[in-house]
C-alpha positions as CSV (number, residue, x, y, z in Angstrom):
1,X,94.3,120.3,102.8
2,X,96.5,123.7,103.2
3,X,98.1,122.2,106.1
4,X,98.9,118.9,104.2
5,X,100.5,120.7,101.1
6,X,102.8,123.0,103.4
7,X,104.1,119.6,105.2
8,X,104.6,117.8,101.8
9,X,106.2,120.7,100.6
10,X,108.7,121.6,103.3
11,X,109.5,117.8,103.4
12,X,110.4,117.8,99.2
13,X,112.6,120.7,99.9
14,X,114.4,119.2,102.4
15,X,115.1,116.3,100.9
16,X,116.2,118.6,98.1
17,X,118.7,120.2,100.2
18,X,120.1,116.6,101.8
19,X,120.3,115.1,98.1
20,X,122.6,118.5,97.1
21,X,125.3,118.2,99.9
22,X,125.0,114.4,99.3
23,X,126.0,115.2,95.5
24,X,123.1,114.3,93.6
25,X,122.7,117.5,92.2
26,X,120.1,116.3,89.9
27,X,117.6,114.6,91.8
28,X,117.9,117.2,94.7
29,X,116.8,120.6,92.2
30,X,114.1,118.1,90.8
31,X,112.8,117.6,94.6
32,X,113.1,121.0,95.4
33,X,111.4,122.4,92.1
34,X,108.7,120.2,93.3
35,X,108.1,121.0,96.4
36,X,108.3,124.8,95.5
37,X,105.6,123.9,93.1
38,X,103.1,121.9,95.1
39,X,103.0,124.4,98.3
40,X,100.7,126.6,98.6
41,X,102.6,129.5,98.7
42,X,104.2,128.8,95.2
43,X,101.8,127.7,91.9
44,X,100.0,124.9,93.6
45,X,99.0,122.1,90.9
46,X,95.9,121.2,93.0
47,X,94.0,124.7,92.6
């Protein structure tokens, strides 16, 4: 499950970064916010 929360994470932040040089600001610190939240090494909602 670890495993599975690291990949979902690294992919939110990523399309976090993408959606800030493509100049949706918004929607990319929403996505990366996210994805800092849900991996494990940040506050993970799941535990």
């Amino acid at each position: 499950m670890e495993l599975i929360l690291w990949i979902l994470a690294v992919i939110l932040v990523v399309s976090g970064i993408v959606s800030l040089f493509r100049g949706e600001v918004l929607w990319g610190a929403v996505l990366i916010v996210v994805g800092l939240l849900v991996g494990p090494g940040g506050v993970s909602l799941f535990t």
